[in-house]
C-alpha positions as a Markdown table, in Angstrom:
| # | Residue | x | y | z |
|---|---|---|---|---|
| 1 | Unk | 0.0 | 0.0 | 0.0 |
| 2 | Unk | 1.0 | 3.2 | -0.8 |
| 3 | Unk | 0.6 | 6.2 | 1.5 |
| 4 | Unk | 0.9 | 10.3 | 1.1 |
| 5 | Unk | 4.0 | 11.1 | 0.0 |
| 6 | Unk | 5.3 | 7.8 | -0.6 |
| 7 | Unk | 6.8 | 7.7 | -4.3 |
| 8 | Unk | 5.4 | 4.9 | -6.6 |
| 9 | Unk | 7.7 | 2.0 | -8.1 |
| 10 | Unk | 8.0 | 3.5 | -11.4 |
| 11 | Unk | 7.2 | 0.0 | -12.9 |
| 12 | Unk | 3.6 | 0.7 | -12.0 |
| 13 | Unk | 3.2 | 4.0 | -14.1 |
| 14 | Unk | 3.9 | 5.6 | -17.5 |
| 15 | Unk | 3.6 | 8.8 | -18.8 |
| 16 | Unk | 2.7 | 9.8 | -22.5 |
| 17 | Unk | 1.7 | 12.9 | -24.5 |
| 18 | Unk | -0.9 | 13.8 | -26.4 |
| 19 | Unk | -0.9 | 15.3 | -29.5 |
| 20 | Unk | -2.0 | 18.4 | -27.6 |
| 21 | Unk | 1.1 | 18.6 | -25.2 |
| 22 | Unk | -1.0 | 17.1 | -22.1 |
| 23 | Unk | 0.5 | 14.2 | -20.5 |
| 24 | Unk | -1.6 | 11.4 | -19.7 |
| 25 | Unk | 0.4 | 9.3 | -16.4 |
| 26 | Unk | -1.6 | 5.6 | -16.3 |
| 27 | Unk | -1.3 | 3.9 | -13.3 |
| 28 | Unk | -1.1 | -0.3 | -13.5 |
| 29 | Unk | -3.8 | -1.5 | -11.4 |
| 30 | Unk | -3.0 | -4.3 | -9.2 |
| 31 | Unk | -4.9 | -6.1 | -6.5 |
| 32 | Unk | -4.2 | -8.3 | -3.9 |
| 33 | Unk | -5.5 | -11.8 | -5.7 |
| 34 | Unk | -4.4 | -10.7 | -9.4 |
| 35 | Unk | -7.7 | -9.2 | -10.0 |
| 36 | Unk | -7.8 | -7.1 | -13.6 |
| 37 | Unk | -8.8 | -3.8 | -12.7 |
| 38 | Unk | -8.7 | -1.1 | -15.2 |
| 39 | Unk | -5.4 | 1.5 | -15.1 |
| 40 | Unk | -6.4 | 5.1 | -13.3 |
| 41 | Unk | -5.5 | 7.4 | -15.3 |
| 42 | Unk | -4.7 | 11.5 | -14.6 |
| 43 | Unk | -4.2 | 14.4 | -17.4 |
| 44 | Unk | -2.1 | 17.0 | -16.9 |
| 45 | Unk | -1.8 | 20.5 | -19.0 |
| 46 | Unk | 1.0 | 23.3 | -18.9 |
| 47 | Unk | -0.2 | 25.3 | -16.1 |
| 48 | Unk | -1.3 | 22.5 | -13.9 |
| 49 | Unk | 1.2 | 22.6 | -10.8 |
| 50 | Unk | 2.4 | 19.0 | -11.3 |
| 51 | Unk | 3.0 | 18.8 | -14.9 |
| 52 | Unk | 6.6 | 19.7 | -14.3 |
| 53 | Unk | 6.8 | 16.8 | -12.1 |
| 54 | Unk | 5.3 | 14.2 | -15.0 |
| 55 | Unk | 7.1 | 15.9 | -17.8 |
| 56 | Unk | 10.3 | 14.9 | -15.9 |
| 57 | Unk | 9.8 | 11.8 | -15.9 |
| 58 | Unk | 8.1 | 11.3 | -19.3 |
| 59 | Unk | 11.3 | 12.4 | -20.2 |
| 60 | Unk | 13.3 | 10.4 | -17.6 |
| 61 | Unk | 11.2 | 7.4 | -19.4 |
| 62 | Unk | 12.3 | 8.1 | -23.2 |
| 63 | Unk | 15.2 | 5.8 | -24.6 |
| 64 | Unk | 18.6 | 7.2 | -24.8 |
C-alpha cells in the first residue's frame, strides 16, 4: 500500500503525451489476488502545478 507522500515503483506508471502537449500518467492496477482492474489514469496541462513533475519523468522514461 502506498501512503501520502510515498513515491510509486515506477514500474507501475507511465507517462505519455498527447498530441495536444498534455501528459496522460496511467497507473497499472494491481490487487491483492491478481484481479484485472482497469489502469487510473490522470491528465495533466501546462499550467497544472504538477505537470513539471510528469514531464520529468516522461522524459526520464524516453530511450537514450
Amino acid at each position: 500500500m502506498t501512503y501520502p507522500g510515498e513515491l510509486l515503483d515506477h514500474h507501475l506508471w507511465r507517462v505519455e503525451r498527447r498530441l495536444d502537449g498534455a501528459l496522460l500518467v496511467r497507473v497499472t492496477s494491481r490487487g491483492p489476488y491478481g484481479e484485472g482492474l482497469p489502469d487510473a489514469v490522470f491528465a495533466f496541462r501546462s499550467g497544472d502545478p504538477q505537470y513539471g513533475y510528469w514531464e520529468a519523468r516522461f522524459h526520464e522514461q524516453q530511450p537514450v
